[in-house]
PAKE-971539 format. One line per 5 residues: number of its first residue (from 1); their letters; for each residue x, y negated, z negated of N, C-alpha, C, O, CB. Coordinates in steps of 0.05 Angstrom, whole numbers, plus 32768, in hexadecimal, padded with zeros to 4 digits. Atoms other than C-alpha are relative to their C-alpha. Glycine has a CB too. Layout:
// residues N
NUM = A = X,Y,Z,X,Y,Z,X,Y,Z,X,Y,Z,X,Y,Z ~ ...
//
This chain:
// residues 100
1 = XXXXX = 800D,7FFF,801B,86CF,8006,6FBE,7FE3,8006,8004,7FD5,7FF8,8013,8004,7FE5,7FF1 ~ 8021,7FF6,7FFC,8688,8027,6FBB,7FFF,8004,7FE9,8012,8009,7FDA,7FF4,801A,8011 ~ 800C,7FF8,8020,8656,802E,6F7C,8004,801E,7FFE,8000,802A,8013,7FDC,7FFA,7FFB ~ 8008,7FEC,800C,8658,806B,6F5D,7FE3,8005,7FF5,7FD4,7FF3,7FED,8011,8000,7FEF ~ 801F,7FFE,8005,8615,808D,6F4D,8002,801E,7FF2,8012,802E,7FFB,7FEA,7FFD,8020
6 = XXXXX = 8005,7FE8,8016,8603,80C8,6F16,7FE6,7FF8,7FF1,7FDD,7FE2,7FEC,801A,8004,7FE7 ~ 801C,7FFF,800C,85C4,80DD,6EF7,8007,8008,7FE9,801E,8010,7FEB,7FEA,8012,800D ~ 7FFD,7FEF,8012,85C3,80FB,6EAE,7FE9,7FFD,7FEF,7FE1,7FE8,7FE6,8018,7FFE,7FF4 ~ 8011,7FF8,8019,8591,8116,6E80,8002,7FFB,7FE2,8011,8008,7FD5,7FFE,8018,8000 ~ 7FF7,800E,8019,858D,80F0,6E3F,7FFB,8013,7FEC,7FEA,8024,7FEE,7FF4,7FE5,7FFA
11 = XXXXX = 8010,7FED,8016,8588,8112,6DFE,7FF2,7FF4,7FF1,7FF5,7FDC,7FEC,8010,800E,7FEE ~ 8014,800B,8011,8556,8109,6DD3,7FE9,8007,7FF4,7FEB,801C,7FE8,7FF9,7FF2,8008 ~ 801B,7FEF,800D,850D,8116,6DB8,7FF4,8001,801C,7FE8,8015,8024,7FE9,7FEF,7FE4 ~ 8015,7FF8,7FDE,84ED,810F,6E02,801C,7FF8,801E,8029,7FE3,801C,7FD6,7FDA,8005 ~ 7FF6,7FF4,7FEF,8515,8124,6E44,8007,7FDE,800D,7FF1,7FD9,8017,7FED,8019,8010
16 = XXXXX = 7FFE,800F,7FF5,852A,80E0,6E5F,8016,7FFF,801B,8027,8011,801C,8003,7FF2,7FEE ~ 7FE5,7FF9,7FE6,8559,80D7,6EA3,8001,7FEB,800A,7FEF,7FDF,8016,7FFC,8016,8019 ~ 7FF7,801A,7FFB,8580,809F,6EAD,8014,8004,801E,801F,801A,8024,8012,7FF4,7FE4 ~ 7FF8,8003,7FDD,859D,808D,6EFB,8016,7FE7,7FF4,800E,7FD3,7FE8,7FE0,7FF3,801E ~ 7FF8,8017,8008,85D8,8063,6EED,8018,7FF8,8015,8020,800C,8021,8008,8001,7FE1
21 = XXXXX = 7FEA,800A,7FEB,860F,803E,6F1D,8015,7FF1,7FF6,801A,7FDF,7FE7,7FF5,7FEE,8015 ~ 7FE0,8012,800D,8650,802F,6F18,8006,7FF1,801B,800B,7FFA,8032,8024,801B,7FF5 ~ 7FF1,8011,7FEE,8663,7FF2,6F3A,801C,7FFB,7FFB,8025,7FF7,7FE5,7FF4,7FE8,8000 ~ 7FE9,8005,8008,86A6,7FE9,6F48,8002,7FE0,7FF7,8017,7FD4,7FF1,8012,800A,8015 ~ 7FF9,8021,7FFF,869D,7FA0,6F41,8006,7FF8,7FE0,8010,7FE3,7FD8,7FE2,7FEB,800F
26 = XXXXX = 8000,8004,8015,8699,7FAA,6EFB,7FE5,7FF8,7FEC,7FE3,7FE8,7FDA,8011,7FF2,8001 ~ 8019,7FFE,8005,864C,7FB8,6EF1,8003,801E,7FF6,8013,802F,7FFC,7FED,7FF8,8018 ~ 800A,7FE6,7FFB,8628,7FF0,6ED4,7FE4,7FF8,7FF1,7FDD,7FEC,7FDD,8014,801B,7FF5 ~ 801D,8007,7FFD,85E1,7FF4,6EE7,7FED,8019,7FF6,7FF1,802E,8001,7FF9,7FF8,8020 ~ 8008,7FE7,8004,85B5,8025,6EC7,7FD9,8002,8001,7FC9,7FEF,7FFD,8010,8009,7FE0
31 = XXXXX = 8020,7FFE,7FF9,8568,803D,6ED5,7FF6,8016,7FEB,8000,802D,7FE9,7FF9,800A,8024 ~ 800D,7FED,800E,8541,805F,6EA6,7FE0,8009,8010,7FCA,7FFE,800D,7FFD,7FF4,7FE1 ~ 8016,8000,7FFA,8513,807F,6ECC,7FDF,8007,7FF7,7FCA,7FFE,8001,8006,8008,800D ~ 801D,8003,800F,84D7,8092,6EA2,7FFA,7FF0,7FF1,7FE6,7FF3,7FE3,7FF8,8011,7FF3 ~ 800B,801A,800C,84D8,8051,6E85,7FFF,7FEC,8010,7FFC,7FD5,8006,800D,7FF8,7FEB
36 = XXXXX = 7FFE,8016,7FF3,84DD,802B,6EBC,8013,7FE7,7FFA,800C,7FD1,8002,7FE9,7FF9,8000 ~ 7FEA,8012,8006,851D,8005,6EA2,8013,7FFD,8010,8019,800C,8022,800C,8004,7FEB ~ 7FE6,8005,7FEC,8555,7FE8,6EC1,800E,7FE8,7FF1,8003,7FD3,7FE9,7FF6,7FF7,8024 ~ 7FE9,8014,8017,8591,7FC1,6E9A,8018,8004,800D,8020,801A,8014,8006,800B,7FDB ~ 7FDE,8001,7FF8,85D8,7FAB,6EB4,8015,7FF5,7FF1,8018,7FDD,7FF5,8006,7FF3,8018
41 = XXXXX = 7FE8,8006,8005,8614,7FA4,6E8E,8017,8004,8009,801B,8017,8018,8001,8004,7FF2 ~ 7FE4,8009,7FF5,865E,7F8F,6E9A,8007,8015,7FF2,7FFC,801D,7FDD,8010,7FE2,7FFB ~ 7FF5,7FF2,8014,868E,7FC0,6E89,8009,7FFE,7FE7,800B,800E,7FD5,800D,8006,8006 ~ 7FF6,8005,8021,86AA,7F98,6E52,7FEE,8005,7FEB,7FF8,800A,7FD4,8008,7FE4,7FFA ~ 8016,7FFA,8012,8669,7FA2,6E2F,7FF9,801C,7FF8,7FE9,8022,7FE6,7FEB,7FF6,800B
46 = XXXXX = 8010,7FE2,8009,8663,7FEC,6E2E,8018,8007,7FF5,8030,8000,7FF7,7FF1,8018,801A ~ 7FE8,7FEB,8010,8686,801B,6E04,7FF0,8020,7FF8,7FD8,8022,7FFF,800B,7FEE,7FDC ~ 800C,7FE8,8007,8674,8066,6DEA,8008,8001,7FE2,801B,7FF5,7FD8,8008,8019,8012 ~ 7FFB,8003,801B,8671,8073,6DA4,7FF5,801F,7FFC,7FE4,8028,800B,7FEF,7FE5,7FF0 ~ 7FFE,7FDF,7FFE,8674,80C4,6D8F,7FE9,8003,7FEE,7FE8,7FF6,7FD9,8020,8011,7FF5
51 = XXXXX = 8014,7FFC,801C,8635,80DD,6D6A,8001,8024,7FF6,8014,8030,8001,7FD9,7FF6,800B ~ 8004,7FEC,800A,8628,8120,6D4A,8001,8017,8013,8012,8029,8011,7FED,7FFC,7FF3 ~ 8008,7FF4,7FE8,860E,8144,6D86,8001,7FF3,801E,7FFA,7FFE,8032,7FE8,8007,7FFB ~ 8002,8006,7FE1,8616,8116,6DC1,8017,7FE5,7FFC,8020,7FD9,7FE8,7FD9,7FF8,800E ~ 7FF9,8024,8002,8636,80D5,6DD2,7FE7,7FEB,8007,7FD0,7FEC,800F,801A,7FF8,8018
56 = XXXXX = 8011,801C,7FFC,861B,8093,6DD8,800A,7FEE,800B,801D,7FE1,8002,7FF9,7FF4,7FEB ~ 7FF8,8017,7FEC,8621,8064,6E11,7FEF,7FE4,7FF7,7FD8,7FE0,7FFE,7FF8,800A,8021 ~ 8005,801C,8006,861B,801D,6DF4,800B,7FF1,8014,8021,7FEF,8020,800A,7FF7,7FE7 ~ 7FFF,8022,7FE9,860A,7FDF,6E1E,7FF8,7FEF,7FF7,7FE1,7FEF,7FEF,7FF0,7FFB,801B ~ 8006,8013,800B,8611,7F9F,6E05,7FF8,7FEE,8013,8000,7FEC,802A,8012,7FF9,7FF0
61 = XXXXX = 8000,801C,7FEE,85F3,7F60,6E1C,7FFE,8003,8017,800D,7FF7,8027,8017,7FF0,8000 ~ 8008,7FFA,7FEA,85CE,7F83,6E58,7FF2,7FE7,8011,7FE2,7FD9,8005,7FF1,8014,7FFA ~ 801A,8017,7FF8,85AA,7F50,6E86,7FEC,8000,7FFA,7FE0,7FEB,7FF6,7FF8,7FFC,8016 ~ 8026,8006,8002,8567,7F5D,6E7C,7FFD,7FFE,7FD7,7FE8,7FF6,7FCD,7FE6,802C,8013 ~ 800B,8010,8018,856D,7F52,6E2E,8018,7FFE,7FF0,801F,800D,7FDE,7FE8,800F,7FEF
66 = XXXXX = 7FEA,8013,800B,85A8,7F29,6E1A,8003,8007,7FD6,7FF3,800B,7FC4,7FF3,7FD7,800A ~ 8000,8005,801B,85CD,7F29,6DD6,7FEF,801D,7FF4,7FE8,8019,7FDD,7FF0,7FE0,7FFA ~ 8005,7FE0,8006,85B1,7F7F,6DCC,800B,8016,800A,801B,8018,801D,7FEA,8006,8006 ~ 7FEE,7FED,7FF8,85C6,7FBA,6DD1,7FED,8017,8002,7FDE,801F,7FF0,8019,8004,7FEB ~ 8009,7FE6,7FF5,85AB,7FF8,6DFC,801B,8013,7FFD,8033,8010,7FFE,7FF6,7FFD,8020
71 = XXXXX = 7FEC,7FE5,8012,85C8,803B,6DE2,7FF0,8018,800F,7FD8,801E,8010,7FFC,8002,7FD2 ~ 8010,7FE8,7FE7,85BF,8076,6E14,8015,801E,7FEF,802D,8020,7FEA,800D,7FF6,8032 ~ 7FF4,7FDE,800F,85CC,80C6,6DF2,8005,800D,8018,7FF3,8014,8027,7FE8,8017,7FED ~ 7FF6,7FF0,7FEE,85F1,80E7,6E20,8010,801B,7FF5,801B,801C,7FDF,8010,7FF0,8011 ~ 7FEF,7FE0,8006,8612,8135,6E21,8019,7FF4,8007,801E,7FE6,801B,7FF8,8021,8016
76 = XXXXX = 7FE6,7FFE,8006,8659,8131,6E0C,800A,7FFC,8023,8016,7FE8,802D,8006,8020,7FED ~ 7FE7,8003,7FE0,8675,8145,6E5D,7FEC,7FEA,800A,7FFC,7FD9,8013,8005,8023,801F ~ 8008,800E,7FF2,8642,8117,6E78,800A,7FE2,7FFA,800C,7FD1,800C,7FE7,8006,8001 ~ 7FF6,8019,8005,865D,80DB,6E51,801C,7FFC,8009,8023,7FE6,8013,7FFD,7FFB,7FE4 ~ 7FE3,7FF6,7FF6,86A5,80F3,6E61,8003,7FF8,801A,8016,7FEA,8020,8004,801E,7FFF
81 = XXXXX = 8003,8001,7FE9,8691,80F2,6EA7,7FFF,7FE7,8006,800F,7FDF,8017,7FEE,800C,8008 ~ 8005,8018,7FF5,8675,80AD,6EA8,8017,7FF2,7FFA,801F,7FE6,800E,7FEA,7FF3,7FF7 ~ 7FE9,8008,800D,86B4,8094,6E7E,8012,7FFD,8018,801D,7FE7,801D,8009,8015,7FEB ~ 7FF0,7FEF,7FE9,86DA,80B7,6EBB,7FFC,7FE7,8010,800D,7FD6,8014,7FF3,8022,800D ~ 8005,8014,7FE4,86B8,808B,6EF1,8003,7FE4,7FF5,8010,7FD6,8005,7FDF,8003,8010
86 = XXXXX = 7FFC,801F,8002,86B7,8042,6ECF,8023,8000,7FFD,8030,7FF2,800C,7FEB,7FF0,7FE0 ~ 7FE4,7FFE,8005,86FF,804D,6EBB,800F,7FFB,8024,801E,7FEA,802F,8006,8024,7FF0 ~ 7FF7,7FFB,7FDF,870B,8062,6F07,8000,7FE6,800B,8014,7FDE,8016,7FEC,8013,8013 ~ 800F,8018,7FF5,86E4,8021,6F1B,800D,7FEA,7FF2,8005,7FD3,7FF7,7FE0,8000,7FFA ~ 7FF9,8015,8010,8707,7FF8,6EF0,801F,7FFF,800D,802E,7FEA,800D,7FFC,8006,7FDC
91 = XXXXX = 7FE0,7FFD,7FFD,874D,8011,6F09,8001,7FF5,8017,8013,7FE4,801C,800E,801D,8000 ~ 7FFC,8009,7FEA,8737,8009,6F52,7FFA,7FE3,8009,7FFD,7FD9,801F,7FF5,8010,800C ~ 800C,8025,7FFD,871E,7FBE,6F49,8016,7FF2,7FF9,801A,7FDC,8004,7FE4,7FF3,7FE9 ~ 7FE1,800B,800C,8764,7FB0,6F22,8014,7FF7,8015,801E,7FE1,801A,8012,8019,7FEF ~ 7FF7,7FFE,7FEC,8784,7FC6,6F5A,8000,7FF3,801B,8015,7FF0,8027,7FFC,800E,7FFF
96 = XXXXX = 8010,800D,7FF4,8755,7FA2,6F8E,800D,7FE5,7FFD,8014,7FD7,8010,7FE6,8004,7FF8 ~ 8002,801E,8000,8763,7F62,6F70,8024,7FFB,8001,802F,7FE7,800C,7FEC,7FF1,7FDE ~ 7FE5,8007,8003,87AE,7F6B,6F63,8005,8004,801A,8016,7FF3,8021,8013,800E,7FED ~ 7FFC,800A,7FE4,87B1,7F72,6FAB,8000,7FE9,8016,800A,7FE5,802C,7FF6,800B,8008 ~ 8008,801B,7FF1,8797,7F34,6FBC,800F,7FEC,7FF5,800C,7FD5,7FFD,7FE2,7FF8,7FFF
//
């Protein structure tokens, strides 16, 4: 089991680029780097929600500020993509444990 790791370019009014990791453990850690942020939520907490022009990666109940919700604009394949890997990460941890 290894993290997964992808960069993507947020959409928006100013160029943002988020670094984010998929733990298989059932983390996902994300960095905003021109804001100097950093927030981790459980998978159960995130979801995507479809907007007009992009999606939206919602994280609830991140560590660093409990009980809120960070909302990241992502391009349509790039959300797809990430979708792709927690899904993956979720299947191979299932698996993991039903082995044991």
């Amino acid at each position: 089991m290894l993290a997964r790791q992808c960069s993507y370019t947020l959409q928006g009014t100013e160029p943002l680029h988020a670094h984010i990791v998929v733990n298989p453990t059932g983390l996902l850690e994300v960095d905003i780097v021109e804001k100097n942020q950093h927030f981790t939520s459980d998978f159960e907490h995130v979801y995507f929600k479809r907007g007009e022009e992009c999606m939206q990666l919602v994280c609830e109940q991140s560590e660093d500020a409990p009980e809120q919700q960070v909302s990241l604009s992502l391009q349509r394949r790039d959300a797809f993509e990430l979708y792709q890997m927690i899904d993956d990460a979720k299947e191979e941890l299932e698996c993991l444990l039903c082995d044991l």
